[in-house]
C-alpha positions as protocol buffer text, in pm:
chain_id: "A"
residue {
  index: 1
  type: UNK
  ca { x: 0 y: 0 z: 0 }
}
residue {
  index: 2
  type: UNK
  ca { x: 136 y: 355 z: -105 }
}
residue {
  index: 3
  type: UNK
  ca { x: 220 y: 590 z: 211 }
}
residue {
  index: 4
  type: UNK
  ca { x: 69 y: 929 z: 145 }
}
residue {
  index: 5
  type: UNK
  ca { x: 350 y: 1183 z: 314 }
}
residue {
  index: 6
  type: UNK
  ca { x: 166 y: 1488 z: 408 }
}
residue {
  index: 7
  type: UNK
  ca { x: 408 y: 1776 z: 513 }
}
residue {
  index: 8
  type: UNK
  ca { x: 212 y: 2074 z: 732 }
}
residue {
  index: 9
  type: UNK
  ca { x: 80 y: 2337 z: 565 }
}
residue {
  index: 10
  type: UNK
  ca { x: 191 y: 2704 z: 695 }
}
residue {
  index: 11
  type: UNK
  ca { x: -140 y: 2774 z: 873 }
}
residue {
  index: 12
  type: UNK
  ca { x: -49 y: 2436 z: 1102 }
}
residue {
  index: 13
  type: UNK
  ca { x: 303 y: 2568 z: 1212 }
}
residue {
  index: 14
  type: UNK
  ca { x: 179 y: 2911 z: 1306 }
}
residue {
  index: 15
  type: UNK
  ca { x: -94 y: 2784 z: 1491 }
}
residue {
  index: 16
  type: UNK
  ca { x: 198 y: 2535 z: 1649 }
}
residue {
  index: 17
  type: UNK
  ca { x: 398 y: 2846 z: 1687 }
}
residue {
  index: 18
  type: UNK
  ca { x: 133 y: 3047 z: 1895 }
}
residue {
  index: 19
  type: UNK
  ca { x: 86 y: 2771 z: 2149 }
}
residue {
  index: 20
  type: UNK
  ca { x: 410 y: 2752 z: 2163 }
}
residue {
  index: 21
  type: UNK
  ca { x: 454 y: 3093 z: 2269 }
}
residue {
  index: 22
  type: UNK
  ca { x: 178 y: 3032 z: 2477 }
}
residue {
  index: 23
  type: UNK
  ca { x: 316 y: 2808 z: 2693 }
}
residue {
  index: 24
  type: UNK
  ca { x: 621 y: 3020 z: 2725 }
}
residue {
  index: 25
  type: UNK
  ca { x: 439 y: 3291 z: 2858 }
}
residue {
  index: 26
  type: UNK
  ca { x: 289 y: 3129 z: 3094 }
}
residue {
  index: 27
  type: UNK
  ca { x: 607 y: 3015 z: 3184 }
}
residue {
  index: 28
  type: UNK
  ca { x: 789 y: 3300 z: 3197 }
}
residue {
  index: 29
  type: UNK
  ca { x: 517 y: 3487 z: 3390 }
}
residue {
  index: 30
  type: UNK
  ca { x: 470 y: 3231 z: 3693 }
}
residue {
  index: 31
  type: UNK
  ca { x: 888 y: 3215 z: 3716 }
}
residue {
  index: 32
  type: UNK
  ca { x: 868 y: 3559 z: 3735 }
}
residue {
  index: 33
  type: UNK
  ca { x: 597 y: 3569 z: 3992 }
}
residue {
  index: 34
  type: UNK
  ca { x: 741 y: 3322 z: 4186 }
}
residue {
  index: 35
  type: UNK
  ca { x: 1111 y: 3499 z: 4251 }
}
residue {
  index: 36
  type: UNK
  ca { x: 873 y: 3808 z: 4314 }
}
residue {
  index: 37
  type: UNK
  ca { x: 688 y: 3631 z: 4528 }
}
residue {
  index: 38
  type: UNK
  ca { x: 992 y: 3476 z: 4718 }
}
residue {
  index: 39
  type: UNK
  ca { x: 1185 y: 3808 z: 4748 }
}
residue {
  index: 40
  type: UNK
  ca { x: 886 y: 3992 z: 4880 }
}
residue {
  index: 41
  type: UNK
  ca { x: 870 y: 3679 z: 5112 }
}
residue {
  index: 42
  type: UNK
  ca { x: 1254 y: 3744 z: 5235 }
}
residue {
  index: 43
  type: UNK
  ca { x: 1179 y: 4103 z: 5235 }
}
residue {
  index: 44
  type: UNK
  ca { x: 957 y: 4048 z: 5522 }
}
residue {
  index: 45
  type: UNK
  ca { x: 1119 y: 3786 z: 5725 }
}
residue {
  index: 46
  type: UNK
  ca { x: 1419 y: 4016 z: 5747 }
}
residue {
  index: 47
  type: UNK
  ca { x: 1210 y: 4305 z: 5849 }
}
residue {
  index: 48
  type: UNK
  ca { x: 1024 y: 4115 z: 6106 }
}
residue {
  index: 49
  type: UNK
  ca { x: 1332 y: 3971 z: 6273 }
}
residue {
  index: 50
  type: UNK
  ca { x: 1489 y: 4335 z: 6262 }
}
residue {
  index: 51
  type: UNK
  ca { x: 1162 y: 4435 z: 6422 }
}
residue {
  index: 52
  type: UNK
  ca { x: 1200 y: 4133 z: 6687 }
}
residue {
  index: 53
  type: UNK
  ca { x: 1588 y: 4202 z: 6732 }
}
residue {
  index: 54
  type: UNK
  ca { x: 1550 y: 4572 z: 6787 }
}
residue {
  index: 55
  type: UNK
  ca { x: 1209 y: 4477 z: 7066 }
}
residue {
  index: 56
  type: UNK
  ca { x: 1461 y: 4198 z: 7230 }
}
residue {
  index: 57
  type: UNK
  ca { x: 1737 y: 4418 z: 7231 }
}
residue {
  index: 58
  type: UNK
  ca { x: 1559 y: 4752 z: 7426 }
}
residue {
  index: 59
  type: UNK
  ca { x: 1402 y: 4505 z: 7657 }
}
residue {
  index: 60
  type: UNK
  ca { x: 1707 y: 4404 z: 7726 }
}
residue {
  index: 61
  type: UNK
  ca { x: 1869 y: 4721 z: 7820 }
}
residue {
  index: 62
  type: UNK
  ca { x: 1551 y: 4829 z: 8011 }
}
residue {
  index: 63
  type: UNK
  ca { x: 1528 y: 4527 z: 8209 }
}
residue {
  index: 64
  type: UNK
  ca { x: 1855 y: 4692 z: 8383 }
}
residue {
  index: 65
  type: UNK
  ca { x: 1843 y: 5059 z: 8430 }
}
residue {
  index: 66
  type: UNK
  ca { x: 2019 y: 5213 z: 8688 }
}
residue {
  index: 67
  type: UNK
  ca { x: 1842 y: 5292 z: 8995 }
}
residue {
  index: 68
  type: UNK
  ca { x: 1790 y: 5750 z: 8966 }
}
residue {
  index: 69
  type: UNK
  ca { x: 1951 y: 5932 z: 9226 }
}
residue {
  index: 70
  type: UNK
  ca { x: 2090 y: 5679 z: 9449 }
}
residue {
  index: 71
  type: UNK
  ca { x: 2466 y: 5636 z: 9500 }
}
residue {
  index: 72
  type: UNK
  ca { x: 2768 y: 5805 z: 9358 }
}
residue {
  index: 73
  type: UNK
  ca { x: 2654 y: 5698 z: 9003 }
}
residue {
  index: 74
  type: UNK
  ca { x: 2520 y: 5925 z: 8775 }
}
residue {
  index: 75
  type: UNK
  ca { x: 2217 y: 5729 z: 8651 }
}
residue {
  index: 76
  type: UNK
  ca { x: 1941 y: 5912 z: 8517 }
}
residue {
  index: 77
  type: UNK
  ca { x: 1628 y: 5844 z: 8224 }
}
residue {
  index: 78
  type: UNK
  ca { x: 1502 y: 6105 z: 8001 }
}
residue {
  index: 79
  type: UNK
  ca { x: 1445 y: 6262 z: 7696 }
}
residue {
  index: 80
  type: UNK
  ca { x: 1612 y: 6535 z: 7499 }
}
residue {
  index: 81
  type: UNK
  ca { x: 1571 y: 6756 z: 7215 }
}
residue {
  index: 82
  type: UNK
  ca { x: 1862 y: 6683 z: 6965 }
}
residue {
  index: 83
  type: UNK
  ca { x: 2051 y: 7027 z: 6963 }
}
residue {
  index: 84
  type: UNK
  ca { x: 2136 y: 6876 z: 6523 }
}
residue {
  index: 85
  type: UNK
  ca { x: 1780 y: 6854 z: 6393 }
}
residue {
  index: 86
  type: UNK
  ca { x: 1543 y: 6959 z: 6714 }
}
residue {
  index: 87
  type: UNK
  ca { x: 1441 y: 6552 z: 6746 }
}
residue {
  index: 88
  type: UNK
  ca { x: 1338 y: 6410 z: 7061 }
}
residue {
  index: 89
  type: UNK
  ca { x: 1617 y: 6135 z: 7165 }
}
residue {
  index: 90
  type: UNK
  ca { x: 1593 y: 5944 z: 7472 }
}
residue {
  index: 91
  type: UNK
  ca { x: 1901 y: 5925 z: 7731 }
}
residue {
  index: 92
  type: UNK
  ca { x: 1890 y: 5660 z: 8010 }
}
residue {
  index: 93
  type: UNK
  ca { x: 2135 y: 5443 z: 8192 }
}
residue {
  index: 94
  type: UNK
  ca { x: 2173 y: 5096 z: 8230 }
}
residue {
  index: 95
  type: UNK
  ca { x: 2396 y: 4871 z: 8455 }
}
residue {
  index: 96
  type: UNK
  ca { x: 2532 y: 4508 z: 8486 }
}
residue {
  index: 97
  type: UNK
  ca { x: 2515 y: 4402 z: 8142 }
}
residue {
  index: 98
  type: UNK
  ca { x: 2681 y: 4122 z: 8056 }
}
residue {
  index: 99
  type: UNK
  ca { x: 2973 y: 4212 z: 7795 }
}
residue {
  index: 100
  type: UNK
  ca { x: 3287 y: 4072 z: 7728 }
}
residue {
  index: 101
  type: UNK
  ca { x: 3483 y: 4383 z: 7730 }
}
residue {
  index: 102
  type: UNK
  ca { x: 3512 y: 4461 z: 8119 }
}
residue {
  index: 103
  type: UNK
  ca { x: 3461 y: 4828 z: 8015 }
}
residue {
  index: 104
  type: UNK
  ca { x: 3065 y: 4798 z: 7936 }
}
residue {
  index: 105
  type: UNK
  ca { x: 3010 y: 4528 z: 8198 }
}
residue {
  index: 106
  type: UNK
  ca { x: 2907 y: 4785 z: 8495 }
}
residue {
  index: 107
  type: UNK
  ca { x: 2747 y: 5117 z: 8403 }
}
residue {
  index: 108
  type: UNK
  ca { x: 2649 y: 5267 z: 8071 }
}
residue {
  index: 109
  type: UNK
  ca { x: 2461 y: 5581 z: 7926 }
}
residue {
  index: 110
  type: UNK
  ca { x: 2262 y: 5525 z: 7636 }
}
residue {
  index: 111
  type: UNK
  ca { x: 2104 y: 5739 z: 7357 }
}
residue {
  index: 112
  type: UNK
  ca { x: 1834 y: 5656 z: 7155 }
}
residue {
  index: 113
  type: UNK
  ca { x: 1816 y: 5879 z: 6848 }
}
residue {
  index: 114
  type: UNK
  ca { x: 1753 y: 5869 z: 6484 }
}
residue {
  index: 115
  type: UNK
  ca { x: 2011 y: 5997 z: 6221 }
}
residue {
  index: 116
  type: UNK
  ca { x: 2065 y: 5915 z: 5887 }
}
residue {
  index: 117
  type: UNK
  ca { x: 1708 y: 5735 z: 5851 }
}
residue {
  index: 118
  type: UNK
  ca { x: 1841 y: 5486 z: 6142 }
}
residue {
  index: 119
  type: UNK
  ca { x: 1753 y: 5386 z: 6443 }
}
residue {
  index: 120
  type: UNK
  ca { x: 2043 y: 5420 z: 6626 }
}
residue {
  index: 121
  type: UNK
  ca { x: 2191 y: 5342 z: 7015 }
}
residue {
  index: 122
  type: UNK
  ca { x: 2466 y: 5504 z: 7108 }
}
residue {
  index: 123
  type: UNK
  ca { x: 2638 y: 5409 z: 7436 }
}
residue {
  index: 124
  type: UNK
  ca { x: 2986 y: 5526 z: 7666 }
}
residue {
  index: 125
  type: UNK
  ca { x: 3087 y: 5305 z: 7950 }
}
residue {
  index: 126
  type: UNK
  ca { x: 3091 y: 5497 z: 8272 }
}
residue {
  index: 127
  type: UNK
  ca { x: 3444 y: 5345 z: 8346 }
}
residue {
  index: 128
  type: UNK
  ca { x: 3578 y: 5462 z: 8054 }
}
residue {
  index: 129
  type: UNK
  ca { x: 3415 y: 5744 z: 7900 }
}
residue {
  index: 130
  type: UNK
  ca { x: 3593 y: 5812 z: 7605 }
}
residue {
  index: 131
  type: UNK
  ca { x: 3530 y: 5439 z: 7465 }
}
residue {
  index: 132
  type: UNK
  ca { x: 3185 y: 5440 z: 7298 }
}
residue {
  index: 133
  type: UNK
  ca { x: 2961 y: 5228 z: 7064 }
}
residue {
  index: 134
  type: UNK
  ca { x: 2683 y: 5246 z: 6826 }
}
residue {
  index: 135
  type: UNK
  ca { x: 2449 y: 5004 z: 6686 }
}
residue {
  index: 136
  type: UNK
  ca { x: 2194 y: 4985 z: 6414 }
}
residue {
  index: 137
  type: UNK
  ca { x: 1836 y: 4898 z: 6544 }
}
residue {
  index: 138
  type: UNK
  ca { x: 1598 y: 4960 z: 6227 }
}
residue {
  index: 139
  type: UNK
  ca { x: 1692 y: 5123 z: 5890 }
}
residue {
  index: 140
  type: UNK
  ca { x: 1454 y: 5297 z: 5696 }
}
residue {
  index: 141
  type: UNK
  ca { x: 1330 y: 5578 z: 5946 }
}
residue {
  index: 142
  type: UNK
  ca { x: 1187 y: 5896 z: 5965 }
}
residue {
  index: 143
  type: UNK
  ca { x: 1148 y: 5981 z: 6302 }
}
residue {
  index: 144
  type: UNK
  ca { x: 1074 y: 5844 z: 6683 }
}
residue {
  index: 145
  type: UNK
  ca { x: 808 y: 5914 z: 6901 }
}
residue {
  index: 146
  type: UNK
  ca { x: 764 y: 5828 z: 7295 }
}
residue {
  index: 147
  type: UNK
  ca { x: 493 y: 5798 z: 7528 }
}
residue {
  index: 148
  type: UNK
  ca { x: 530 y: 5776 z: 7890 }
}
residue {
  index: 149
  type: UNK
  ca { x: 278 y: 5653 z: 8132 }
}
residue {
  index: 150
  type: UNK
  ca { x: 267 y: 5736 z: 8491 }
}
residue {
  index: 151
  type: UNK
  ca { x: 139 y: 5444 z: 8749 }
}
residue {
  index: 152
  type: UNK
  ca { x: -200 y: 5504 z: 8851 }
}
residue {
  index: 153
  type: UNK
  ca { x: -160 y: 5339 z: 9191 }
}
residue {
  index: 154
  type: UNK
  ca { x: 141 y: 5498 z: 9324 }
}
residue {
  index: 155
  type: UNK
  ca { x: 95 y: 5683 z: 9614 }
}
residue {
  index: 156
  type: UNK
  ca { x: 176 y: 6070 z: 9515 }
}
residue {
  index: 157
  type: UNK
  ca { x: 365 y: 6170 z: 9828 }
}
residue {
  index: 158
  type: UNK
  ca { x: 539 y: 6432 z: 9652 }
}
residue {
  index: 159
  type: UNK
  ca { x: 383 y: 6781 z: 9521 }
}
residue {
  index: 160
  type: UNK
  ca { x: 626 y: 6663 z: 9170 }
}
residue {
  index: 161
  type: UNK
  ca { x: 478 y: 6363 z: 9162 }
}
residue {
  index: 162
  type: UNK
  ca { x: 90 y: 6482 z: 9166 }
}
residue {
  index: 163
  type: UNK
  ca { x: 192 y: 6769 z: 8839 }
}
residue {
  index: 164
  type: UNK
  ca { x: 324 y: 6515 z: 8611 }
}
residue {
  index: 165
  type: UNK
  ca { x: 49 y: 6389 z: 8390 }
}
residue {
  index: 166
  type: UNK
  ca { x: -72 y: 6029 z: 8328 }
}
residue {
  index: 167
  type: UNK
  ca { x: 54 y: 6014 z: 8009 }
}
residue {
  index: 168
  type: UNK
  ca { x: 339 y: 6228 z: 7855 }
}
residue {
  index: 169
  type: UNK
  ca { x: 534 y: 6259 z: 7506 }
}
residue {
  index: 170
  type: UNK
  ca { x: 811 y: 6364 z: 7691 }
}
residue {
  index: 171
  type: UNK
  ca { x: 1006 y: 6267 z: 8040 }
}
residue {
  index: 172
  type: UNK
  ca { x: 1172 y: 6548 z: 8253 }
}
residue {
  index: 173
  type: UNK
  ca { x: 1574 y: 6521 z: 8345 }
}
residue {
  index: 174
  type: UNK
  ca { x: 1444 y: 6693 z: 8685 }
}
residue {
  index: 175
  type: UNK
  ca { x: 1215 y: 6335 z: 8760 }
}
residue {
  index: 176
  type: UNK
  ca { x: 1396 y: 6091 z: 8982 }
}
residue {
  index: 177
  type: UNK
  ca { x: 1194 y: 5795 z: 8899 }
}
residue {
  index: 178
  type: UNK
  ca { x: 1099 y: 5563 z: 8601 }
}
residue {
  index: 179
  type: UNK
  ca { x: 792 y: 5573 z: 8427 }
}
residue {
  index: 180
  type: UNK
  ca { x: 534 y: 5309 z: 8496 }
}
residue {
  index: 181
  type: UNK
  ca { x: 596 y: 5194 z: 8146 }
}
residue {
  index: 182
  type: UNK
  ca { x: 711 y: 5338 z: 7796 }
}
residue {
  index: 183
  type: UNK
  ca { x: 550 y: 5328 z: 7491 }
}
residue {
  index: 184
  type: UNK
  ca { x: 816 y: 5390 z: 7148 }
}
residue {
  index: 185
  type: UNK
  ca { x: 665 y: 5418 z: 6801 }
}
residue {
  index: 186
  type: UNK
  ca { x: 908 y: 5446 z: 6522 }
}
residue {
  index: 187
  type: UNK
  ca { x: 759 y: 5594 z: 6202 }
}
residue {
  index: 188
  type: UNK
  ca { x: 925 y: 5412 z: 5893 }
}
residue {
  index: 189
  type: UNK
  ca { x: 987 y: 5586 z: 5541 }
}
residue {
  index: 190
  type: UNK
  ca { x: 740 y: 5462 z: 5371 }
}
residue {
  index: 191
  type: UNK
  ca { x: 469 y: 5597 z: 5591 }
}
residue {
  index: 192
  type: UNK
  ca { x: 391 y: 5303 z: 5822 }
}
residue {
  index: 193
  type: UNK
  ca { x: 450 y: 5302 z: 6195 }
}
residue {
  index: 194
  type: UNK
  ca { x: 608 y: 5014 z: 6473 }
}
residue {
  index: 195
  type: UNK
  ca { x: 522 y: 5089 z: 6791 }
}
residue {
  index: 196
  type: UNK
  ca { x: 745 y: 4884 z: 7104 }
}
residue {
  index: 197
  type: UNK
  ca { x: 595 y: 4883 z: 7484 }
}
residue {
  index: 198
  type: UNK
  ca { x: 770 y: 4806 z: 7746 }
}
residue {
  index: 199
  type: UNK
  ca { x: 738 y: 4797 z: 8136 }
}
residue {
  index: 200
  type: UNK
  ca { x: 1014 y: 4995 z: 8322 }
}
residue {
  index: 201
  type: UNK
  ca { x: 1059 y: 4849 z: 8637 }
}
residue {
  index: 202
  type: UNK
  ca { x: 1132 y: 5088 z: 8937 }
}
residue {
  index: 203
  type: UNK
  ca { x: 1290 y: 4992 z: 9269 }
}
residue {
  index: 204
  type: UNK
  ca { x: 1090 y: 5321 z: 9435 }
}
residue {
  index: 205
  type: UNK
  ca { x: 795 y: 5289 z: 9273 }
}
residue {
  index: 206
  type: UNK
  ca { x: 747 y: 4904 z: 9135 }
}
residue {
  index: 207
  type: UNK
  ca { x: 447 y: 4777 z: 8913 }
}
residue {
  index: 208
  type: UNK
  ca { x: 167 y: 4675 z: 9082 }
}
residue {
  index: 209
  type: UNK
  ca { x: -198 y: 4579 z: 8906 }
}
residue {
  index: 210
  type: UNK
  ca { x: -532 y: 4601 z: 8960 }
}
């Protein structure tokens, strides 16, 4: 029996063609959305355990702040406007941190500030004053804002005391006690806001509840 050999006519390969490039699109477009997807993916892993590290990290350091106005040490807890740009920075000392350079293992003053879009600390050891460091907390920021809450059960024995109000944006060098607790909310960049609470234990004045 004679084979009839049939070769494709031009409207079969274009049609061939067009699925072809079909399928490529497809292909190309769900690759594509997939690294998209997996970068946006590491994008915010890395900014939630930034987030994390800089919450752990401030805990940390105000799980051990220096007792105000007792002994020879200069301990203190306030905030500041930045004499640079007129920001509010926050200046507070902590104590018996564990560090392996015996120079920041005792007493050191901290500063909270933003510069350069970063959330910076800045801290001197008290033994050593001219030895100081500085680490990165959170890039990407505009500004910092604080909120300090006064306890509502302490007993106001002082006339200072009863003046201050509940709540406050800012905390007075003048104040020798902590606040009940502190309230920071960093304001990124891109318009969105982090806000980190934290309870500020004070030896005069501890935290009691309801």
């Amino acid at each position: 029996m004679n084979r009839i050999k049939k070769s494709l006519t031009l409207l079969e390969v274009l049609i061939a063609l067009v699925f072809l490039g079909l399928i490529f699109t497809f292909l190309i477009t769900t690759f594509s959305t997939t690294i998209k997807t997996s970068i946006k993916l590491k994008q915010i892993k890395s900014e939630a355990f930034s987030r994390f590290d800089a919450h752990r990290r401030l805990f940390l350091l105000f799980s051990h702040l220096g007792v105000l106005g007792q002994d020879g040490h200069a301990s203190y807890f306030y905030t500041e406007k930045n004499p640079a740009d007129d920001a509010t920075r926050l200046c507070f000392s902590v104590k018996n941190i564990l560090d392996p350079d015996p120079n920041f293992c005792f007493m050191n003053h901290c500063i909270l500030h933003v510069e350069d879009q970063k959330l910076l600390l800045t801290y001197y050891s008290e033994k050593n004053p001219s030895l100081a460091r500085q680490e990165v907390l959170l890039t990407g920021i505009s500004c910092i804002c604080y909120t300090f809450y006064k306890q509502k059960l302490w007993i106001e024995q002082s006339e200072q005391i009863k003046k201050i109000p509940f709540s406050s944006a800012h905390w007075d060098k003048d104040y020798h006690f902590l606040p009940h607790s502190c309230d920071i909310t960093v304001k990124k960049t891109d318009q969105t806001s982090l806000i980190f609470s934290f309870p500020l234990v004070s030896k005069t004045y501890p935290i009691t509840y309801n």
